[in-house]
FIVEXTI-667618 format. One record per atom (N, C-alpha, C): residue in one letter; atom name; x, y, z. Coordinates in Angstrom, 3 decimals. Layout:
FIVEXTI-667618
@rest:A | atom:CA | x:X | y:Y | z:Z
...
//
This chain:
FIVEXTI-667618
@rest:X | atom:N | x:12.652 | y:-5.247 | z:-8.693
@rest:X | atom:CA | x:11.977 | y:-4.777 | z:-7.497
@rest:X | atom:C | x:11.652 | y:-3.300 | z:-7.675
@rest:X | atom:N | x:10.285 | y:-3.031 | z:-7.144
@rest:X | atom:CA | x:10.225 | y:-1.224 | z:-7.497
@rest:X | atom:C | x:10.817 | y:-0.434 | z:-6.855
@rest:X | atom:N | x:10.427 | y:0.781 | z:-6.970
@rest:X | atom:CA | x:11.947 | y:1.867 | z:-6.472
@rest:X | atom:C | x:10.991 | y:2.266 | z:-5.123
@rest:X | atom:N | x:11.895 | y:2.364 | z:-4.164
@rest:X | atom:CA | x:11.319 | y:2.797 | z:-2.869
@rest:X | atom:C | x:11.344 | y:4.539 | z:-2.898
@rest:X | atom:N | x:10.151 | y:5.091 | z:-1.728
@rest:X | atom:CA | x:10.348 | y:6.259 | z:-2.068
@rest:X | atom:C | x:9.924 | y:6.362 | z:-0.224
@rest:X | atom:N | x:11.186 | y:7.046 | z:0.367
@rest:X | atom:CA | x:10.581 | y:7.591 | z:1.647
@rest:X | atom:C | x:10.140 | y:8.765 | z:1.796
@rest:X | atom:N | x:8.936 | y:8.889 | z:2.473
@rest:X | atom:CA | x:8.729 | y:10.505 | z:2.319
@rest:X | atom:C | x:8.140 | y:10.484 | z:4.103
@rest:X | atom:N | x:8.670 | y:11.286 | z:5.014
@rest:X | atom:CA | x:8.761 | y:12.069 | z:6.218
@rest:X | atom:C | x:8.192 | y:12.900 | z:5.740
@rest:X | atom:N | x:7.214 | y:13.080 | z:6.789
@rest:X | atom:CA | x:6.038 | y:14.043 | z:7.579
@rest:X | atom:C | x:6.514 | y:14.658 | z:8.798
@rest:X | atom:N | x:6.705 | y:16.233 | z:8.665
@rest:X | atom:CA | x:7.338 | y:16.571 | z:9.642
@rest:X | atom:C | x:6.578 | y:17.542 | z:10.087
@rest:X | atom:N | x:6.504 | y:18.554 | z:11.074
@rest:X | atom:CA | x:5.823 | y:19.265 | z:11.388
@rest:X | atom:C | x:6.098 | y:20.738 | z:10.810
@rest:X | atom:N | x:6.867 | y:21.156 | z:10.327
@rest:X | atom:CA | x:7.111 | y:22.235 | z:9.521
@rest:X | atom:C | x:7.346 | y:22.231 | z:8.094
@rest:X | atom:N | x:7.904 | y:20.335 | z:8.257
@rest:X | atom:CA | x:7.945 | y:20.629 | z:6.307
@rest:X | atom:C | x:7.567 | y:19.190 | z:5.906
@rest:X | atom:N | x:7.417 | y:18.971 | z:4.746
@rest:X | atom:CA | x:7.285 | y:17.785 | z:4.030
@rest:X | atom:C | x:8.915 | y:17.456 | z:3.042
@rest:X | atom:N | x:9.392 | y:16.455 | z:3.960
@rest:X | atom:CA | x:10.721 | y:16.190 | z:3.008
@rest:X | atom:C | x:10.637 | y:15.482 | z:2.211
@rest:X | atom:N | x:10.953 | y:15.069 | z:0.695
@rest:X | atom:CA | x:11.048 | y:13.788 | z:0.252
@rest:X | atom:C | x:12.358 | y:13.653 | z:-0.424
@rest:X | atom:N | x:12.885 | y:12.789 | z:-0.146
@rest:X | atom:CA | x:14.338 | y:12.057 | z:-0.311
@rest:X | atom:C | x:15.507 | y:13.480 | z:-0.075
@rest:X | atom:N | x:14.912 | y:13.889 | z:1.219
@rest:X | atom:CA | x:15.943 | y:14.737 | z:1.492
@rest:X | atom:C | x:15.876 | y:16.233 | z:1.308
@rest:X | atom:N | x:15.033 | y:15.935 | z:0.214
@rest:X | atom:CA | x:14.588 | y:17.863 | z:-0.155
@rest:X | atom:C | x:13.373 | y:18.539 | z:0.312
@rest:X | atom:N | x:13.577 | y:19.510 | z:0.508
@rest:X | atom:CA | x:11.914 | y:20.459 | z:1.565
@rest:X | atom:C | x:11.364 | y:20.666 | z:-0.078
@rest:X | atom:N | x:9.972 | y:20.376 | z:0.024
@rest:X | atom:CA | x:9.377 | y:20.664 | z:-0.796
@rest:X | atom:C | x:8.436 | y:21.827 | z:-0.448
@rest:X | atom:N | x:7.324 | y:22.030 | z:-1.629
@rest:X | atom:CA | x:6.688 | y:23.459 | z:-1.467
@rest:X | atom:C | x:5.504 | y:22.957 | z:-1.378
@rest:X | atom:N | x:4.352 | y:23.412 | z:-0.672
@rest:X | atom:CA | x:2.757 | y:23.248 | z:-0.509
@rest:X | atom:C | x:2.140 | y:22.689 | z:-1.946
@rest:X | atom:N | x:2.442 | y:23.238 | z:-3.725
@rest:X | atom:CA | x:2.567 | y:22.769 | z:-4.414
@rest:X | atom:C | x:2.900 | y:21.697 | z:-4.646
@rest:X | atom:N | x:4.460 | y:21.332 | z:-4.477
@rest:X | atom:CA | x:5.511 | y:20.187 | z:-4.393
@rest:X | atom:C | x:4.353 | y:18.760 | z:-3.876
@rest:X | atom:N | x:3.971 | y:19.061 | z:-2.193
@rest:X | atom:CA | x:3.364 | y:18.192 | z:-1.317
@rest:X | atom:C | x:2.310 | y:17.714 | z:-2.076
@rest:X | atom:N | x:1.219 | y:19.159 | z:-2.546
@rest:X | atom:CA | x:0.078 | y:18.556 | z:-3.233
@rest:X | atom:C | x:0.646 | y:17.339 | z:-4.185
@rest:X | atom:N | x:1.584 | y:17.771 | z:-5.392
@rest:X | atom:CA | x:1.567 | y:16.664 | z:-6.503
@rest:X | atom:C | x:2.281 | y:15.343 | z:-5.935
@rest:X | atom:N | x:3.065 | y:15.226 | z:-4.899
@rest:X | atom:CA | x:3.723 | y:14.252 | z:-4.017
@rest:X | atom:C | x:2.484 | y:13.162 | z:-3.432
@rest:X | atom:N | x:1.623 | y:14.273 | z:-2.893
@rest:X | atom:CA | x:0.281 | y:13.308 | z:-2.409
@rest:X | atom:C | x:-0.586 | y:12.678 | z:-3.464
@rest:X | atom:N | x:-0.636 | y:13.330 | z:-4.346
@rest:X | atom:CA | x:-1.715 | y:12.448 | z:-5.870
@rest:X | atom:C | x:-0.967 | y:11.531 | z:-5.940
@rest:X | atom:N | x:0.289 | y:11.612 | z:-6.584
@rest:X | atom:CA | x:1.238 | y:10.818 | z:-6.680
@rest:X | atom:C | x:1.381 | y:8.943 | z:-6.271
@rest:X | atom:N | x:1.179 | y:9.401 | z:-4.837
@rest:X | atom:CA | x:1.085 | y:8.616 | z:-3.447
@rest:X | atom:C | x:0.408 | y:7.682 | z:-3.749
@rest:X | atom:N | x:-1.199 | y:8.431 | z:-3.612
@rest:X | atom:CA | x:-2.481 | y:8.123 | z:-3.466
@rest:X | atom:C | x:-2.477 | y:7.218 | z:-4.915
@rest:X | atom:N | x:-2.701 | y:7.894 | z:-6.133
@rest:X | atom:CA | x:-2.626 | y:7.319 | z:-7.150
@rest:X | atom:C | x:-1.974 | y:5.645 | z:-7.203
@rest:X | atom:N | x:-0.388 | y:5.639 | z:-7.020
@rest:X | atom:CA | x:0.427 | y:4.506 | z:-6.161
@rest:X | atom:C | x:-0.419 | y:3.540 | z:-5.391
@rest:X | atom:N | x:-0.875 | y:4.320 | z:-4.314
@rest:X | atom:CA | x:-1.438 | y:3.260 | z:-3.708
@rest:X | atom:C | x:-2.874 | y:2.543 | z:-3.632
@rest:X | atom:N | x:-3.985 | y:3.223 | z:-4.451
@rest:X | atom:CA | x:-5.243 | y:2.840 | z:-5.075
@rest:X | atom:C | x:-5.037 | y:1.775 | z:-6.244
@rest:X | atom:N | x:-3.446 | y:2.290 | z:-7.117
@rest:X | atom:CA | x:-3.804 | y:1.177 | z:-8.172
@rest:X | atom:C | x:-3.224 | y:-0.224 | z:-7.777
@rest:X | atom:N | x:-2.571 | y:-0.140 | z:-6.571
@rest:X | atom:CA | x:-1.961 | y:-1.362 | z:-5.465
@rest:X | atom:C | x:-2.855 | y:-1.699 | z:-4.992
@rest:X | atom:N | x:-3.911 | y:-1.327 | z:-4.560
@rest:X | atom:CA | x:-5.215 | y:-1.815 | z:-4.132
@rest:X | atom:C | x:-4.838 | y:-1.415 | z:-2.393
@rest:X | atom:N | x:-3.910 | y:-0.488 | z:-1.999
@rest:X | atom:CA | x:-3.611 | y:0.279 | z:-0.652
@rest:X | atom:C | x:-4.994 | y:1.773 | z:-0.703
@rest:X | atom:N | x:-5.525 | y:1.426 | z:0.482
@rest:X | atom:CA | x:-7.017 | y:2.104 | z:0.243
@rest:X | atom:C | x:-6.449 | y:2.961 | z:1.866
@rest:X | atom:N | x:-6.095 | y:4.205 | z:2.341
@rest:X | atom:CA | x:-5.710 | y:5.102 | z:3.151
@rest:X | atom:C | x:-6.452 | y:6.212 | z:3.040
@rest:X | atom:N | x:-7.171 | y:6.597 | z:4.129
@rest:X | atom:CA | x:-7.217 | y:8.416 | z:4.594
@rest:X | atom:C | x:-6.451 | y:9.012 | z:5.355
@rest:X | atom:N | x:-6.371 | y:10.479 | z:4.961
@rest:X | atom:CA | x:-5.735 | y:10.975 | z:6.477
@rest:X | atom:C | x:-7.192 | y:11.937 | z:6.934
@rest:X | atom:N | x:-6.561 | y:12.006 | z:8.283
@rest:X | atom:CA | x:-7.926 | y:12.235 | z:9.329
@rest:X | atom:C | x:-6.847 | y:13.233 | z:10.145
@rest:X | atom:N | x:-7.300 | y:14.549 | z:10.555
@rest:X | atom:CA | x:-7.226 | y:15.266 | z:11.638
@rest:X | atom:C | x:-8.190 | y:15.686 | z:12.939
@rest:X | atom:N | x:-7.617 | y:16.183 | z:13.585
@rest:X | atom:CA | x:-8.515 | y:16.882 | z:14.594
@rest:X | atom:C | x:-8.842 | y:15.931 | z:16.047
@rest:X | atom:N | x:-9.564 | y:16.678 | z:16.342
@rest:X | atom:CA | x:-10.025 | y:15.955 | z:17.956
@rest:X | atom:C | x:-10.285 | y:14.431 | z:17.601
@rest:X | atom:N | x:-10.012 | y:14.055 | z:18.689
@rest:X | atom:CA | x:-10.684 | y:12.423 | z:18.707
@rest:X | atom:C | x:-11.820 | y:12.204 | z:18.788
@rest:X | atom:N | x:-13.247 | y:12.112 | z:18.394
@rest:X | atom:CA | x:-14.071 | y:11.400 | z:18.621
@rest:X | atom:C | x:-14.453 | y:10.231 | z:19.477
@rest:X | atom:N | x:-15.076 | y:10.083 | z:20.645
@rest:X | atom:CA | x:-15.577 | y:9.101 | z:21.960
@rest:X | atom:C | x:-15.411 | y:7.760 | z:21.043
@rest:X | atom:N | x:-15.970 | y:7.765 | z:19.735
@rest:X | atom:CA | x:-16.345 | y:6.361 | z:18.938
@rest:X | atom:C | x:-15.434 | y:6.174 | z:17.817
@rest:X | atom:N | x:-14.034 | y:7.320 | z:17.846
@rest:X | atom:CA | x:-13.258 | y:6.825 | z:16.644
@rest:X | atom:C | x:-12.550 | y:5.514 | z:16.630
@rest:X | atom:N | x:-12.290 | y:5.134 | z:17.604
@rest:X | atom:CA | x:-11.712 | y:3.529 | z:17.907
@rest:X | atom:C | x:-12.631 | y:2.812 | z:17.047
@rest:X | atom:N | x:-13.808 | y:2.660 | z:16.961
@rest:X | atom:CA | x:-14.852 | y:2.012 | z:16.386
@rest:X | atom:C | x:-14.501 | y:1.760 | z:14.792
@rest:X | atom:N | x:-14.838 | y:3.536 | z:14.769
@rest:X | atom:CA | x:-14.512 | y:4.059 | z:13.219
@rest:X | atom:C | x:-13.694 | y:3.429 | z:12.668
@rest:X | atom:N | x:-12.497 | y:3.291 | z:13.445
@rest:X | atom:CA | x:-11.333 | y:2.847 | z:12.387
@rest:X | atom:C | x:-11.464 | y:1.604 | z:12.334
@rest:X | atom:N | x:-11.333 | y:0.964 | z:13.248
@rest:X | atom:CA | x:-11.995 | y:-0.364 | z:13.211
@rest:X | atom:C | x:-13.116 | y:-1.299 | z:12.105
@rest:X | atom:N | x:-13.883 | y:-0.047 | z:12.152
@rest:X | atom:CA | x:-15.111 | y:-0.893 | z:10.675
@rest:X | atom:C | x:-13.899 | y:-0.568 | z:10.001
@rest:X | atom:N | x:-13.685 | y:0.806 | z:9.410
@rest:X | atom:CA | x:-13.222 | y:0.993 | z:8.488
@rest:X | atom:C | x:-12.123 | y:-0.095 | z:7.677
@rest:X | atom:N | x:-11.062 | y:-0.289 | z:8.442
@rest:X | atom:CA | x:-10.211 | y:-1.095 | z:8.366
@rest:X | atom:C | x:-10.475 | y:-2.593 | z:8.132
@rest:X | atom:N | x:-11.561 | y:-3.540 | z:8.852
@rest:X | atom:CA | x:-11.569 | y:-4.739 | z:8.798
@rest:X | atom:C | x:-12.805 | y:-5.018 | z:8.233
@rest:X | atom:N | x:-13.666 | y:-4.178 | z:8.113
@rest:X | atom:CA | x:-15.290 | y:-4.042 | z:6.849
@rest:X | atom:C | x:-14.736 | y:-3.755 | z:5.701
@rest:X | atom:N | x:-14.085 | y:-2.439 | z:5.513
@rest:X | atom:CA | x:-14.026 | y:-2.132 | z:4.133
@rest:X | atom:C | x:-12.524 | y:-1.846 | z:3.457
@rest:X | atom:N | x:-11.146 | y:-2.481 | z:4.198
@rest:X | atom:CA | x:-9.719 | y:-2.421 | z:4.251
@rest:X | atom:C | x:-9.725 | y:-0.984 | z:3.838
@rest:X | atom:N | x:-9.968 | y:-0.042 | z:4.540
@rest:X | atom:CA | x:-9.416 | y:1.447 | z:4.374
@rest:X | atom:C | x:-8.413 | y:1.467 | z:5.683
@rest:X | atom:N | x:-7.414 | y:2.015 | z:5.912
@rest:X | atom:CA | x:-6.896 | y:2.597 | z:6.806
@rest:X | atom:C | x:-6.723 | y:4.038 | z:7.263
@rest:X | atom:N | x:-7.461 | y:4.519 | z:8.506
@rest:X | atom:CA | x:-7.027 | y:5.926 | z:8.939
@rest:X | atom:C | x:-6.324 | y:6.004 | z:9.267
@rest:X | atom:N | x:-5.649 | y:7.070 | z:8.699
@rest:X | atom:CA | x:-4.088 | y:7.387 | z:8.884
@rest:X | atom:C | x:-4.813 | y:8.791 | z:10.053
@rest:X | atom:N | x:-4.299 | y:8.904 | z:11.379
@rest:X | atom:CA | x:-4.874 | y:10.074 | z:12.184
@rest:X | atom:C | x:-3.415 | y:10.839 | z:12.942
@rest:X | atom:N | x:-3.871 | y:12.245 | z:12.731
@rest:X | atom:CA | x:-2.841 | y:12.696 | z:12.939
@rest:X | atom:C | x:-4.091 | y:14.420 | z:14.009
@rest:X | atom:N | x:-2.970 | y:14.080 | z:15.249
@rest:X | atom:CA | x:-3.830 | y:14.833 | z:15.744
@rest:X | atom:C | x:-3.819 | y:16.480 | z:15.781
@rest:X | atom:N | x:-2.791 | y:16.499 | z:14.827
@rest:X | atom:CA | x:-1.901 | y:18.036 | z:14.586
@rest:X | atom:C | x:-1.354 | y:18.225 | z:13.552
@rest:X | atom:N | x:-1.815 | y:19.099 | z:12.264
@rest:X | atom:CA | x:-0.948 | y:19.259 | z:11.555
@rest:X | atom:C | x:-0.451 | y:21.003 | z:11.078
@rest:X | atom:N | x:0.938 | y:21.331 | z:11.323
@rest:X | atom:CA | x:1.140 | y:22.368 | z:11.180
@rest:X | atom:C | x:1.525 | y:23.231 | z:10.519
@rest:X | atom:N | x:2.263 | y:22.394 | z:9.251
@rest:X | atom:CA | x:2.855 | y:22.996 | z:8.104
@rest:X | atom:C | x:1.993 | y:22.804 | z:7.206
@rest:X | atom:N | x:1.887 | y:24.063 | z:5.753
@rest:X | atom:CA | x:0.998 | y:23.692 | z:4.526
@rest:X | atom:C | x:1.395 | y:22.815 | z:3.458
@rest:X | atom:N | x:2.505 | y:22.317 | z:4.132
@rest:X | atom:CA | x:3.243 | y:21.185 | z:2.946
@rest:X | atom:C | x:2.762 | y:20.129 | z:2.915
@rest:X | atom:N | x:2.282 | y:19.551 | z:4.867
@rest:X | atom:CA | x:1.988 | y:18.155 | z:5.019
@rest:X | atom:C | x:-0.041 | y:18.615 | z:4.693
@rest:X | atom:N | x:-0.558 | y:19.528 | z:5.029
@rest:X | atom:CA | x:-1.642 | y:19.765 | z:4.693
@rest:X | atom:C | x:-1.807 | y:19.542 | z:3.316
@rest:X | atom:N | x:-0.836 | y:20.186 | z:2.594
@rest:X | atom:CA | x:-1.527 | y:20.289 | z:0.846
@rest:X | atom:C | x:-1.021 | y:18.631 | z:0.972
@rest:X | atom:N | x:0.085 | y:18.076 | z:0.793
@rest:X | atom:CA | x:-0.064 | y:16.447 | z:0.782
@rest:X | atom:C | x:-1.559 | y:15.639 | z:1.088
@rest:X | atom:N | x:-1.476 | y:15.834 | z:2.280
@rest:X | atom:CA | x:-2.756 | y:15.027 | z:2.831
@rest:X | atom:C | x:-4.150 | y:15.321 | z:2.169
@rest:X | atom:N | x:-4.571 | y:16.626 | z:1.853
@rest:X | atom:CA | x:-5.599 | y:16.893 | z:0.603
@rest:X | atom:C | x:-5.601 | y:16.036 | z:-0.630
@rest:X | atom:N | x:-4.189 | y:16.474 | z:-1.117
@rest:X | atom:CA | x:-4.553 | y:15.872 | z:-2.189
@rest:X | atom:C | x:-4.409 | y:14.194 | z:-2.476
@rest:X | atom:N | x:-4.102 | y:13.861 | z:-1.569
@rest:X | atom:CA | x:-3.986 | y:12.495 | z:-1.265
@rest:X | atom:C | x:-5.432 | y:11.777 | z:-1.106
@rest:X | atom:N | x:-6.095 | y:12.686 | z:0.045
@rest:X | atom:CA | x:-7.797 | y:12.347 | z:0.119
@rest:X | atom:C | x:-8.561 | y:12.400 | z:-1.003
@rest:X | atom:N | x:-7.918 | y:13.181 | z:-2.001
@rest:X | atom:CA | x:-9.085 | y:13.931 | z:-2.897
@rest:X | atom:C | x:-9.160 | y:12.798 | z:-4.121
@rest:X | atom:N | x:-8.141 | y:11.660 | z:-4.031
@rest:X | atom:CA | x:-7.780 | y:10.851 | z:-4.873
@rest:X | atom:C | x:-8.275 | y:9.444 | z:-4.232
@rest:X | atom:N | x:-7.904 | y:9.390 | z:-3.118
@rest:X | atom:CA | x:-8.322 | y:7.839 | z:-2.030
@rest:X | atom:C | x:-9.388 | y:7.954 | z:-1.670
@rest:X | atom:N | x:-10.300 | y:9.293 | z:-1.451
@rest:X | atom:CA | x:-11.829 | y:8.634 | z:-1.176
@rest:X | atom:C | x:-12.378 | y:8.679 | z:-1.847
@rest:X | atom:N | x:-12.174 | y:9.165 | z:-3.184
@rest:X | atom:CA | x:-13.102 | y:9.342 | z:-4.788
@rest:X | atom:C | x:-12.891 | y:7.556 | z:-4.643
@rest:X | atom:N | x:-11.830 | y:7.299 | z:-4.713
@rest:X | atom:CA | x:-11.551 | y:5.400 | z:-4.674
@rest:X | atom:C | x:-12.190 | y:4.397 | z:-4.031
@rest:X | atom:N | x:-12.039 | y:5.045 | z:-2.958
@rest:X | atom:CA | x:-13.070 | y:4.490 | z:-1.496
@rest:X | atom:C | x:-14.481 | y:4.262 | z:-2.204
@rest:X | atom:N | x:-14.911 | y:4.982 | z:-2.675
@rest:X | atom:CA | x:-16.286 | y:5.659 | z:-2.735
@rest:X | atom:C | x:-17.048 | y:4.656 | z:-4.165
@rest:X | atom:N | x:-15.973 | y:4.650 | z:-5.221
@rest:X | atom:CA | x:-16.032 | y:4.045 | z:-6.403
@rest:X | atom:C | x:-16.291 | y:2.984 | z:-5.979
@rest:X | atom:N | x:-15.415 | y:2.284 | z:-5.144
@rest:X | atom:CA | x:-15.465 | y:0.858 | z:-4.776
@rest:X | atom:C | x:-16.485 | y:0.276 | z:-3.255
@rest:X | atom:N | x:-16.849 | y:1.237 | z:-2.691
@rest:X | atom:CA | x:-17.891 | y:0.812 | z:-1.598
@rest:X | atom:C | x:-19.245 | y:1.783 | z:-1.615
@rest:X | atom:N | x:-19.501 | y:2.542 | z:-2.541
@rest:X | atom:CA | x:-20.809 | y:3.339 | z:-2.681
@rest:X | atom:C | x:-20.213 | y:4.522 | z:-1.663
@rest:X | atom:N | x:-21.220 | y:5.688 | z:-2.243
@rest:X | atom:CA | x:-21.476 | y:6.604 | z:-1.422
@rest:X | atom:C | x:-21.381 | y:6.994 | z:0.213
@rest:X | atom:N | x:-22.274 | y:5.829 | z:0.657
@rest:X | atom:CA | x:-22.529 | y:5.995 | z:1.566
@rest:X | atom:C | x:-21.928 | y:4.938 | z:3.043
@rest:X | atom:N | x:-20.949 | y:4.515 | z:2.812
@rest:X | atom:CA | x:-19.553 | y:3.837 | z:3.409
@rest:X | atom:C | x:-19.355 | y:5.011 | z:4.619
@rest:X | atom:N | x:-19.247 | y:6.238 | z:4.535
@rest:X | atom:CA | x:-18.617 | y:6.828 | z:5.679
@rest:X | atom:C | x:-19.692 | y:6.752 | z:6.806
@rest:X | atom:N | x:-21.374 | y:7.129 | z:6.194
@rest:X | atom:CA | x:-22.161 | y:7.294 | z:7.245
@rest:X | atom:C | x:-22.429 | y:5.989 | z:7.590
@rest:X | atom:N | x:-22.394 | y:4.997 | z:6.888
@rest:X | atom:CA | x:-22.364 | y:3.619 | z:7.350
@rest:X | atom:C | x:-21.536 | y:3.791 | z:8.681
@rest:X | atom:N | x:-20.567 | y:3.398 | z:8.252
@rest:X | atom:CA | x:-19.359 | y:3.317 | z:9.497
@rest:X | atom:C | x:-19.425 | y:4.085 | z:10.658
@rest:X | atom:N | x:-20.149 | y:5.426 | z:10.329
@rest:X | atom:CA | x:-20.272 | y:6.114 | z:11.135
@rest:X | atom:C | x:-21.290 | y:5.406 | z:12.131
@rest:X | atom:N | x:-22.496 | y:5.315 | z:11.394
@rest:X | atom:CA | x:-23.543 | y:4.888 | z:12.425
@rest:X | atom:C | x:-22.946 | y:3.424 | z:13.302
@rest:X | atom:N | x:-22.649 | y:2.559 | z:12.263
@rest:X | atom:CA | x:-22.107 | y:1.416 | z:13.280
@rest:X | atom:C | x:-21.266 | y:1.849 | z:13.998
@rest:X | atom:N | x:-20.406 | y:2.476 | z:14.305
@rest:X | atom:CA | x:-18.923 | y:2.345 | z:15.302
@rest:X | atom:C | x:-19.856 | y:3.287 | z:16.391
@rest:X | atom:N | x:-20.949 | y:4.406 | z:16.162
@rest:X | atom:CA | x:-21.414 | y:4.999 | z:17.102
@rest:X | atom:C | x:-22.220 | y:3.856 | z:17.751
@rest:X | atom:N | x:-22.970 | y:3.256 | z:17.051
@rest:X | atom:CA | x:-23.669 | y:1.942 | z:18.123
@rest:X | atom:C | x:-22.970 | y:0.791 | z:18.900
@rest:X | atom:N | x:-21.331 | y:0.793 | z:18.482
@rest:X | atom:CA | x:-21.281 | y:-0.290 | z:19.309
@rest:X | atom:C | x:-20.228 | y:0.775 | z:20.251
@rest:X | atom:N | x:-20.091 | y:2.148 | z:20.116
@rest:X | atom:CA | x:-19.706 | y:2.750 | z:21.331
@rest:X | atom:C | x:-20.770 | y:2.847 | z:22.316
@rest:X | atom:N | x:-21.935 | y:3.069 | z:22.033
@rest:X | atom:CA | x:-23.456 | y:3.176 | z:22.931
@rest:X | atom:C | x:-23.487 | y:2.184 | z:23.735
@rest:X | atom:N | x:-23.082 | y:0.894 | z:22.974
@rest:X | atom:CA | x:-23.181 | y:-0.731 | z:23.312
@rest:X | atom:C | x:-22.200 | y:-0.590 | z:24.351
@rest:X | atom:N | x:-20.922 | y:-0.450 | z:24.013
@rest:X | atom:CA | x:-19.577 | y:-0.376 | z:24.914
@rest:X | atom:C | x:-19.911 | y:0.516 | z:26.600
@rest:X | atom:N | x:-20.551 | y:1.429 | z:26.250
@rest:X | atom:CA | x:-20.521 | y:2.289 | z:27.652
@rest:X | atom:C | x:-21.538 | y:2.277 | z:28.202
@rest:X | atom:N | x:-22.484 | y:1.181 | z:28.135
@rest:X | atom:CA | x:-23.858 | y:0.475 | z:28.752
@rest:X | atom:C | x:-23.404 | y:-0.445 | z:29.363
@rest:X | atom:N | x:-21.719 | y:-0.667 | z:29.244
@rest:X | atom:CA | x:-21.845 | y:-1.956 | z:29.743
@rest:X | atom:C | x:-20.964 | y:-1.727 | z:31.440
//
């Protein structure tokens, strides 16, 4: 069976198996991850910031069109879980991208905005 690895996301630090790591540390923790979970065929972003009226949508294509999962986090405050989550993206949507073309985000984009248009017409 493979070796489990927990890693907590915290708001000041990035722990893994107990130890605070460094913004460095996080970055190679997140390739790591990412790497892990692309060649598993586990397809994840992380997403910050405001919510978007139509992100429900978003995640939605995303997830059941093209099995990506947004990982959304509406705050992040330490540079540990930041450098993680970079370099995690910088590895999972090069992947994303390989495997659904280019143009997958504005796809998704435009659909989840039309069936929010659809949704609040009604």
């Amino acid at each position: 069976m493979g070796k489990i690895i927990i890693v907590l996301l915290l708001g000041i630090s990035l722990v893994i198996g107990g130890h605070v790591v460094s913004a460095e540390d996080g970055s190679e923790q997140g390739r790591l991850d990412a790497e892990r979970d692309v060649n598993s065929g586990v397809f994840k972003i992380y997403a910050t910031g405001r919510p978007a009226p139509y992100r429900k949508y978003y995640d939605e294509i995303m997830l059941n069109d093209y099995g990506v999962e947004m990982v959304r986090k509406d705050r992040v405050d330490s540079r540990e879980e930041k450098a993680y989550m970079s370099a995690y993206n910088n590895v999972s949507v090069k992947a994303v991208i390989d495997k659904h073309g280019g143009d997958i985000f504005a796809n998704a984009g435009g659909e989840a905005m039309k069936r929010y248009r659809e949704e609040a017409k009604k």
